[in-house]
Structures are given as structure tokens and as C-alpha cells.
C-alpha positions as CSV (number, residue, x, y, z in Angstrom):
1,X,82.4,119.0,122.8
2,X,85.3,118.3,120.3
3,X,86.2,115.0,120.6
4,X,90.0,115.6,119.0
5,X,91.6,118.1,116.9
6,X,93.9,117.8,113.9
7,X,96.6,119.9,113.0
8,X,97.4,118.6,108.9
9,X,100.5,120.7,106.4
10,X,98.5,122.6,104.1
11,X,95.5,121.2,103.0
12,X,94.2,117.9,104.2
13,X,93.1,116.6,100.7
14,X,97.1,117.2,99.4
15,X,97.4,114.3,97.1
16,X,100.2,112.4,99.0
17,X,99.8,109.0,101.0
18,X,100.3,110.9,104.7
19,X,97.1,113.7,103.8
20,X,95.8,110.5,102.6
21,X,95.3,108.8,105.7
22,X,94.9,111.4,107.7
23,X,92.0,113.2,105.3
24,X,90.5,108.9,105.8
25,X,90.8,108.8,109.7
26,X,88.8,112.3,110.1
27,X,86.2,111.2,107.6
28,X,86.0,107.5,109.3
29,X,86.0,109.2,112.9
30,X,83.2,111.7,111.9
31,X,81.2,109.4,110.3
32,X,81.4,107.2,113.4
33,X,79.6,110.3,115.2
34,X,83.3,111.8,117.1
35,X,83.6,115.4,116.8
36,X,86.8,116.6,114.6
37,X,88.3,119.6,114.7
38,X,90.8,120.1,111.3
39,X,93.3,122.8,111.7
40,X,94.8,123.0,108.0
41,X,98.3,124.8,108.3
42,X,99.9,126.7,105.2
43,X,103.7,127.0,105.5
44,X,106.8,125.2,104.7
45,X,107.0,122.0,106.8
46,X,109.2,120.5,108.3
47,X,111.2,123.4,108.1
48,X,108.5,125.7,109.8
49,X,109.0,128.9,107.9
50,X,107.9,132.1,109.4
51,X,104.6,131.7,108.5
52,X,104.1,127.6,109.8
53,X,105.1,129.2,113.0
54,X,102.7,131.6,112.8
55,X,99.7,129.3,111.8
56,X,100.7,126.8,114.0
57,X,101.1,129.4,117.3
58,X,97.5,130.6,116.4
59,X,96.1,127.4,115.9
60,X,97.0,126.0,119.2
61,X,96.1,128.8,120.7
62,X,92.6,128.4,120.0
63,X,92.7,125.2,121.3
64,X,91.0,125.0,124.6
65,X,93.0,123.1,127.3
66,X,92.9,119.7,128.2
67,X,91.4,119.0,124.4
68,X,93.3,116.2,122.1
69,X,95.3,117.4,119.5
70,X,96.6,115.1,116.9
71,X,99.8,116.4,115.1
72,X,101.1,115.2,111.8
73,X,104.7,114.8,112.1
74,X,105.6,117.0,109.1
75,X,104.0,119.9,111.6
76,X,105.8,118.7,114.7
77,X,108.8,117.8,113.9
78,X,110.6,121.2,113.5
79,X,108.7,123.3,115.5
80,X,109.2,121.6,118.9
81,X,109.7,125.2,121.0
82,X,106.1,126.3,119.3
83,X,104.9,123.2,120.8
84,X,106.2,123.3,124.2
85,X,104.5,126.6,125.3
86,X,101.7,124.1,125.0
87,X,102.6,120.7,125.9
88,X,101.4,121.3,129.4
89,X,98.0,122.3,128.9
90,X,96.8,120.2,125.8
91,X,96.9,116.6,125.2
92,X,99.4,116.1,122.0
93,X,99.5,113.0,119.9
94,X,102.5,112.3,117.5
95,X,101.1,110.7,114.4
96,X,104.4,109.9,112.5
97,X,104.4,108.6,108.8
98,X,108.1,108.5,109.1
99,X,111.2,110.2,110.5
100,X,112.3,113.0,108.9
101,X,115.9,112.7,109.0
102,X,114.9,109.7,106.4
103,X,113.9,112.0,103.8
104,X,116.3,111.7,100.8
105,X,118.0,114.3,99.1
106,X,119.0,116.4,102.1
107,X,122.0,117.4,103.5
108,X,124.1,115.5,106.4
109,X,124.0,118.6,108.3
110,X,120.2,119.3,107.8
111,X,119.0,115.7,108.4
112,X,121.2,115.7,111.8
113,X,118.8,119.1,113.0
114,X,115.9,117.5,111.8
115,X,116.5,114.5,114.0
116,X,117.5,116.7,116.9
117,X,114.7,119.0,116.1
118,X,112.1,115.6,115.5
119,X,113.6,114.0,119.0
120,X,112.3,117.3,121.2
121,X,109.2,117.9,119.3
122,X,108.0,114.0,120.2
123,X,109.1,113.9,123.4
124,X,106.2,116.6,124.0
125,X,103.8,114.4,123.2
126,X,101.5,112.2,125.3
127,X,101.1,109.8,122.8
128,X,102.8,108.5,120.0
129,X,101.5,106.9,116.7
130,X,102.6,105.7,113.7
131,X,101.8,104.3,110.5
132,X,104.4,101.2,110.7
133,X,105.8,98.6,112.8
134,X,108.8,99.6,110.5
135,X,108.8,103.4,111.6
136,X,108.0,102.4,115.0
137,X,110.9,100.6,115.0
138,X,112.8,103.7,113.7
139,X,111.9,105.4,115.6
140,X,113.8,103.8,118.4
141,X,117.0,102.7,116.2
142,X,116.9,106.9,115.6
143,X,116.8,107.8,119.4
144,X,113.8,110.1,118.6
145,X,111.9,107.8,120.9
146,X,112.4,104.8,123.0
147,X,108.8,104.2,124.7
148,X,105.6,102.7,123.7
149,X,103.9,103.3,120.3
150,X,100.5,102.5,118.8
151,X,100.9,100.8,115.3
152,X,98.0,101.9,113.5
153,X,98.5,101.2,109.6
154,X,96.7,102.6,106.6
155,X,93.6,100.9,105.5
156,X,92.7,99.5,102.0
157,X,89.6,98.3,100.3
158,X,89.2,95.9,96.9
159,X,88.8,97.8,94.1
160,X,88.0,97.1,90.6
161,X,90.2,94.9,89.2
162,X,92.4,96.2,86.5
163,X,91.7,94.9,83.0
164,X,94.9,96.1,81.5
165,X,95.8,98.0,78.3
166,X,93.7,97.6,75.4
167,X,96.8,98.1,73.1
168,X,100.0,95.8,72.3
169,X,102.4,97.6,74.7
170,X,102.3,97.1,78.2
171,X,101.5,100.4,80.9
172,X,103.8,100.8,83.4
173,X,102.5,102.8,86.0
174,X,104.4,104.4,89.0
175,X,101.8,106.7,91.6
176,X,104.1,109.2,93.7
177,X,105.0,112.1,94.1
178,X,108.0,113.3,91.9
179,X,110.5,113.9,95.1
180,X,114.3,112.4,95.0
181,X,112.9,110.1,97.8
182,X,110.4,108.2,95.4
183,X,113.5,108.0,92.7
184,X,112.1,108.2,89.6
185,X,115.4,109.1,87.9
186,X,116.4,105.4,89.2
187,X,113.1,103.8,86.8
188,X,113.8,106.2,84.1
189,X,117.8,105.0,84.4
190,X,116.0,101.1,84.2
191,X,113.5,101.8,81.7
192,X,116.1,103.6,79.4
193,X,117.9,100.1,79.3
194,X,114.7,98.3,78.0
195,X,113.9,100.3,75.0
196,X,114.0,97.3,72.7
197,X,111.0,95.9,74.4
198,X,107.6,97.2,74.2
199,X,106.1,99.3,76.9
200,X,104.6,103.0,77.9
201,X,105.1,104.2,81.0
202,X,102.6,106.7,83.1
203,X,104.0,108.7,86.1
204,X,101.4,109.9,88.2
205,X,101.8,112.1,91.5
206,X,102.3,115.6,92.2
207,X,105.0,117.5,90.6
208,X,104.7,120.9,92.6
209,X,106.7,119.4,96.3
210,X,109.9,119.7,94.8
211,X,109.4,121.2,91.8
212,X,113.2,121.4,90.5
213,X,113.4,117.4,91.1
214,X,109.9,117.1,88.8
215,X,112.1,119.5,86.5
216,X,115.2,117.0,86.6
217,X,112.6,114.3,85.6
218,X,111.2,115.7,82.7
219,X,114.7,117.0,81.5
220,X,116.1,113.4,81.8
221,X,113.2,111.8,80.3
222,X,113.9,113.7,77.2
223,X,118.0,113.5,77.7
224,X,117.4,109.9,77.1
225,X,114.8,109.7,74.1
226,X,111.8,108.6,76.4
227,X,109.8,111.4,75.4
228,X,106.7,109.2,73.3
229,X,107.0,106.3,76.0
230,X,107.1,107.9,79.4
231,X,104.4,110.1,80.2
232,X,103.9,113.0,83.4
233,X,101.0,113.1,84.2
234,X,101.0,115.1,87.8
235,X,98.4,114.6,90.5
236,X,94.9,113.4,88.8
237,X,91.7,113.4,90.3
238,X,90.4,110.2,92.4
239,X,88.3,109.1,89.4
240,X,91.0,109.2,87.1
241,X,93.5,107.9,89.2
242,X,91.1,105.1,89.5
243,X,91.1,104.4,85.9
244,X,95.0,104.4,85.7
245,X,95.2,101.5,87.8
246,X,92.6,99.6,85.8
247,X,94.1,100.4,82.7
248,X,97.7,99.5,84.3
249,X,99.6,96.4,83.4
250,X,102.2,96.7,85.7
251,X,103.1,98.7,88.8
252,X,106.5,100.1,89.4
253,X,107.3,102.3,92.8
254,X,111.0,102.9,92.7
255,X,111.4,104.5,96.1
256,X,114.7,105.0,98.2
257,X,112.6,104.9,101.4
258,X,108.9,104.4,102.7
259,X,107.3,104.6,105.8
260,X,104.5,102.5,104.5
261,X,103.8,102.5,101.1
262,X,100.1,102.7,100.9
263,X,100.2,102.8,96.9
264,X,101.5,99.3,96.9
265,X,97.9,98.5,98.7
266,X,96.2,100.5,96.1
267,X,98.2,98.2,93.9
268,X,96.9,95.4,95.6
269,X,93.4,96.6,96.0
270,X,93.1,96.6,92.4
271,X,95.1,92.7,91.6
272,X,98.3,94.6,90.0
273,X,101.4,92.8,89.5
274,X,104.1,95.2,91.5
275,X,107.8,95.5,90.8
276,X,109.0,98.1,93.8
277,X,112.1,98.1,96.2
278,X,113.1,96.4,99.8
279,X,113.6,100.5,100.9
280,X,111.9,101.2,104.6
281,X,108.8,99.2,104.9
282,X,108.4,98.3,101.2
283,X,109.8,95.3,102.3
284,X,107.2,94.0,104.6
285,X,104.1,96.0,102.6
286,X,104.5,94.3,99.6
287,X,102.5,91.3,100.6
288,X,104.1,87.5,99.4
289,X,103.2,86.5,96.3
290,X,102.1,90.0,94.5
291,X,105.5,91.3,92.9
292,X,109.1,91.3,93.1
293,X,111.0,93.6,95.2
294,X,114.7,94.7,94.6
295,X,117.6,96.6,96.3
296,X,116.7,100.1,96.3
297,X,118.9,102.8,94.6
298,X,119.6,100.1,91.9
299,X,118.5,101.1,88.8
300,X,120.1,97.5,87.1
301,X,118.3,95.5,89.7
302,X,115.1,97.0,88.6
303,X,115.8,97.1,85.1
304,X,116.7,93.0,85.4
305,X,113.1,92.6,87.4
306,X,111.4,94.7,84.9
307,X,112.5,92.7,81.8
308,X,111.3,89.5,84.0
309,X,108.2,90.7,83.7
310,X,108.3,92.0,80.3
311,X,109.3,89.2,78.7
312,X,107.6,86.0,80.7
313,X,103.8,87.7,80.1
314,X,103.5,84.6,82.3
315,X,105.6,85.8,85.4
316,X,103.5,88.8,85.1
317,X,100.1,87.2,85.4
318,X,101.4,84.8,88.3
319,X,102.0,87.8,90.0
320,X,98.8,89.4,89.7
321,X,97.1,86.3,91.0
322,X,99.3,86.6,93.8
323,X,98.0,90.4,94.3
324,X,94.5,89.0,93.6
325,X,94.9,86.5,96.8
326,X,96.5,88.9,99.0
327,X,93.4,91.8,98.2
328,X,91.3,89.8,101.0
329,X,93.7,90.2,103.1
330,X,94.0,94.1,102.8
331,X,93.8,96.1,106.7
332,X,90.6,98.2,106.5
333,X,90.0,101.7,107.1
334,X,87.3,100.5,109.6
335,X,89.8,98.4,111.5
336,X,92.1,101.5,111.6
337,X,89.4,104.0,112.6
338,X,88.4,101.6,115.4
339,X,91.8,101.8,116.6
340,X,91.9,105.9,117.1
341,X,88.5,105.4,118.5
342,X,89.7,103.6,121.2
343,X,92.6,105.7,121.8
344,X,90.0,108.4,122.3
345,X,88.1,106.3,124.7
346,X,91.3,106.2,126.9
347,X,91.6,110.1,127.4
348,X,88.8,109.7,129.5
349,X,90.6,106.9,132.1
350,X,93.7,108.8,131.9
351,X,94.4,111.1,134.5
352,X,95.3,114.7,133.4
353,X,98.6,114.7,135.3
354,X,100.0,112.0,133.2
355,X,101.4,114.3,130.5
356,X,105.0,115.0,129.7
357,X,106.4,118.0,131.9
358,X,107.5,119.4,128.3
């Protein structure tokens, strides 16, 4: 018998930090010995294009009754009347990375749907789970949801610790996905004012999930002579985003908004100095001690804590002692899988009747 299914945007090894952690929590639950089902979805989320609803209709429709069915909230959140033809006969789990009406770069009118749209689709759900007490939280300031939620964050584990750049110039190194909410343009607006200073600067993260944004990137990169200093790299393979971080000096994520931030864990993981922003639960991810975080959508704040670091080689390595202390102190993927485990184990003291009427 299945123990739960999965229902993932696209593919489940997508290199962004929500197919991250969910591609971890299958592997940890298999490898405990639960039964997985993964339904990977093609179509546009959260938008739910013709053919999401298709995919999605079919999948769940395949889905025996009574089985639990853990939806990423990309998938759920805009397709809440595909959903509710099936609310009553499966068990559905909201796994939320983070609203999204917090998404940056969209419209006031489309966020307001998306929050309507997000508030029906997870109040069809038995369960609900996120990734943050942060998004928890927003959840609630939002209105998409006022009742109990299971806080189960991302796991990390202590890597290899970076050695840094063999050459004179420091590497910057920013992991994430080139999307307006990440705001590159804000480090590539900092970095432009610290060109007297030495440094190179790696951007690594998939450029194709809004590819006219990663085309306003490279454009303003050249627009303001960073060309030999800022490099695109796009999504890399695990082994060679492994070696970035080694190689890395200094790590920079510039975002607007996270729901977590599990790249600042990576960060950690591997002793890295951070400079990064207060937006969403950056704030309370960075741990004390491993970096400086400033306003977000601030490009002169980061600028002034990126030539901190530039120029006191001493501030820098402070920090990455601090990172170095706070690696032991990294949640683990074990711990996190434990915790879906035993939300599985409650399916079978719940009584059947106890899900939402839809």
C-alpha cells in the first residue's frame, strides 16, 4: 500500500530550493522503508494553464480514495476548483514554501487572485505544512489560513569547508534562481558601485523561470561594464555547485523575499561568510554570528556591507568562524523526515470523517 503520494510542478529534481526539499523528503521517507507515490506535473504553475489542469485532474484521479496526497503549493494554489472535486475523498496536505501573493514582480491585481485563489485551495486541505515559522505566520497575517500548522524546516548537513579562491580577487557567489524576487539587479546595482575594489562575482541558478528577467540581468551586467567580473553561470550540476561554494569567498543572496532560504544553510554547511537581506525569513535563517544582513531592495545598503567585507579581510574571516560555529547547529534532513513520518503515523488514529467538507 502507498504510504503517501506527491503531487511536485514539473520535475521533482528542478534546481530550485522548494523541488529541493521536496525531491529530499521523498528520498529520506523511501529510504526509511514508506511507500512514495511522485506525481510530477508539467504546466505553468501557479497559474494552472490548460495543461496543469489537465495533469493535475488525471493525476488525482488515479489516486485511490482515502490515500494521502501531499501537494506543493505552487500546484495548489491556483487550481483550488480542480481540487475540490476531490477534497472529499482523498486526504490533502498543503505543503507551503511560501504564499504566493508574496512573489515579486507581479501585478496588484494578479497577486490579489492569487491570494483569493491560494485562501480556497488551502482550505481544502486536511493538513497544512510549511517550511517556516515565518510563512506559517503569513500565512495567518494573509488570511489564507488561521488554524494549526506543522513547521517542518529544510534540513542541512556540514559540508566541505570552503578553502576560497586561489587567486588575489575575492569570489562573490550568489546561488538562485534569476527571478525579480531573488533581485539580482539590486547586487549588480551594489557591485557596480565597488569596481575600484577587487572581486569576481559568480551567479549561479537557473536562468530559464523567467527567462526575460535572466535577459534584464545579462543586459544590465554589460550596461554597466561588469562583463569580465560578473559571471552567469545558470543551474550547475550538484558536484559543481559543490565546488562553487568551496571555491567561494563570500556569499551574497540579495532577495526581496524568502520563505526560508535554504542556500543560506548551504552557506553555512560549508563555513561561508554571508552578506544577504532581512526580506521574509532571511532574517531569522541567517543564524547569529555568520554574516550581515541588510534592508532588502537597498542596493546602497548592500553595497556599504559588501565593501565591509571587502576591505576588513578581517570582518570577513570573523564571519566565517561565525558560520563555522553555527554548522553544528544545522536542522537535519533526518530530523525533518522524522517529522513527515509521524504525520503519517497519525492518518491511521484519525478518523476518516475529519476532513474538510471542501
Amino acid at each position: 500500500m502507498t504510504d503517501c503520494h506527491f503531487l511536485v510542478p514539473g520535475a521533482l529534481d528542478r534546481p530550485t530550493g522548494g523541488s529541493r526539499y521536496d525531491q529530499t523528503i521523498v528520498t529520506g521517507l523511501r529510504a526509511a522503508g514508506r511507500s512514495v507515490a511522485v506525481h510530477e506535473l508539467p504546466g505553468r504553475y501557479p497559474d494552472g494553464d490548460a495543461t496543469a489542469r489537465q495533469t493535475v485532474a488525471a493525476a488525482l484521479s488515479r489516486i485511490p480514495a482515502g490515500q494521502r496526497v501531499i501537494v506543493d503549493g505552487l500546484v495548489l494554489g491556483g487550481l483550488a476548483d480542480v481540487f475540490a472535486g476531490h477534497a472529499q475523498r482523498l486526504r490533502l496536505d498543503a505543503l507551503i514554501h511560501h504564499p504566493l501573493a508574496d512573489e515579486t514582480g507581479i501585478d496588484p491585481d494578479r497577486a490579489r487572485q492569487w491570494l483569493a485563489d491560494e485562501a480556497r485551495a488551502v482550505a481544502l486541505a486536511e493538513r497544512v505544512i510549511t517550511t517556516s515559522r515565518f510563512t506559517a505566520h503569513r500565512l495567518s497575517v494573509l488570511g489564507i489560513h488561521h488554524g494549526s500548522v506543522h513547521v517542518i524546516p529544510p534540513g542541512c548537513a556540514p559540508r566541505p569547508l570552503a578553502t576560497g579562491s586561489p587567486g588575489d580577487n575575492p569570489v562573490l557567489l550568489c546561488v538562485a534562481s534569476l527571478t525579480p524576487r531573488k533581485a539580482q539587479h539590486h547586487l549588480l546595482d551594489a557591485l557596480s558601485r565597488l569596481t575600484d575594489r577587487p572581486w569576481y562575482c559568480r551567479l549561479v541558478g537557473p536562468t530559464d523561470l523567467d527567462p526575460d528577467y535572466a535577459a534584464a540581468i545579462a543586459a544590465q551586467r554589460d550596461r554597466l561594464a561588469l562583463g569580465d567580473r560578473v559571471e552567469i553561470d545558470g543551474a550547475v550540476g550538484a558536484d559543481q555547485l559543490d565546488t562553487a561554494y568551496r571555491t567561494a569567498d563570500l556569499f551574497i543572496l540579495p532577495s526581496v523575499y524568502e520563505g526560508f532560504g535554504m542556500v543560506i544553510s548551504e552557506a553555512v554547511a560549508h563555513g561561508l561568510p554571508i552578506v544577504t537581506t532581512t526580506g521574509g525569513a532571511l532574517a531569522t535563517t541567517l543564524p547569529e554570528g555568520a554574516g550581515i544582513a541588510v534592508r532588502p531592495d537597498d542596493p546602497e545598503a548592500l553595497a556599504t556591507a559588501l565593501a565591509s567585507v571587502l576591505d576588513h579581510p578581517e570582518r570577513r574571516h570573523d564571519l566565517a568562524r561565525g558560520a563555522r560555529r553555527a554548522r553544528d547547529q544545522l536542522n537535519s534532513w533526518n530530523k525533518s523526515v522524522a517529522d513527515f513520518i509521524d504525520l503519517l503515523e497519525e492518518d491511521s488514529s484519525c478518523p476518516s470523517d475529519s476532513r474538510p467538507s471542501g
